[in-house]
N, C-alpha and C positions, 0 to 999 in steps of 0.2 A: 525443626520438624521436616520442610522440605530434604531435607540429606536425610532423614531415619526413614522418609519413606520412598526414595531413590533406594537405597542399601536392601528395603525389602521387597522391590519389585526385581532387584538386581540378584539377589540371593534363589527368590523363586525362580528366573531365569535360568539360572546356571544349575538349579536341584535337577532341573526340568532337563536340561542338557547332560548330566550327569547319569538319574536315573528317572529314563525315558518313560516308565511307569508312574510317576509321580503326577498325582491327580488336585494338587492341595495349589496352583497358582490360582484360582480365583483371589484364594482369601488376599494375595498380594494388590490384588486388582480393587478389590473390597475397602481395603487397609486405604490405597491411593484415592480413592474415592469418596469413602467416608469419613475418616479420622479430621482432614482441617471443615466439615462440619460440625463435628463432635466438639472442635475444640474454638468455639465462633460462638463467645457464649451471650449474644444476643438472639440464638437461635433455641440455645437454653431457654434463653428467658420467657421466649414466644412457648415455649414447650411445657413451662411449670404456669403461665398463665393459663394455657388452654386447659391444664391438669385442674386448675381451680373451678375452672368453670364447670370440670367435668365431674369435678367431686362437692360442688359448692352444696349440696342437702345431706353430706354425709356428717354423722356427728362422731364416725370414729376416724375418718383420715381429716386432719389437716396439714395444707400447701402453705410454705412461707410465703409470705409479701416477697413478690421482686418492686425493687426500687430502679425503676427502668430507667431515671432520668441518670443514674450512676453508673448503668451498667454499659457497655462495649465490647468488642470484640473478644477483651482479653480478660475483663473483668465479670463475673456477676456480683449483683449485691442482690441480698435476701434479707428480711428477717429472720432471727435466731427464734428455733422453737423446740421446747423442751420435749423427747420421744421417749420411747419404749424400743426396746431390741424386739425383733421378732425372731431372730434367730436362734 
């Protein structure tokens, strides 16, 4: 992941050199900054806890169990729960 998000800061550099009109390097800056939290999924897991808490009296959304003692940087564990498409 560190090289796919080199490549994209590298890329919008050179767009940005290319054609000097080009307004879209944040998202490069966005991509380096956000994505290895996105993918740190013990941050996941802090994030579908706090969803429980947030939805815990609702009776039409349920959140899986995270099994935190499983889970790590690269892993989450959840419980499997049967849904609905809302699509």
């Amino acid at each position: 992941m560190p090289g796919d998000i080199r490549l994209v800061v590298l890329a919008a550099k050179i767009a940005k050199q290319i054609f000097p009109n080009f307004q879209y390097g944040w998202i490069a800056d966005e991509f380096e900054q956000k994505l290895p939290l996105e993918l740190d999924f013990r941050l996941e897991a802090k994030n579908c806890i706090r969803c429980q808490s947030i939805f815990k009296d609702s009776k039409d959304i349920h959140i899986p169990h995270v099994y935190s003692e499983l889970t790590h940087p690269r892993v989450l564990v959840m419980s499997f729960e049967d849904g609905i498409s809302i699509g």
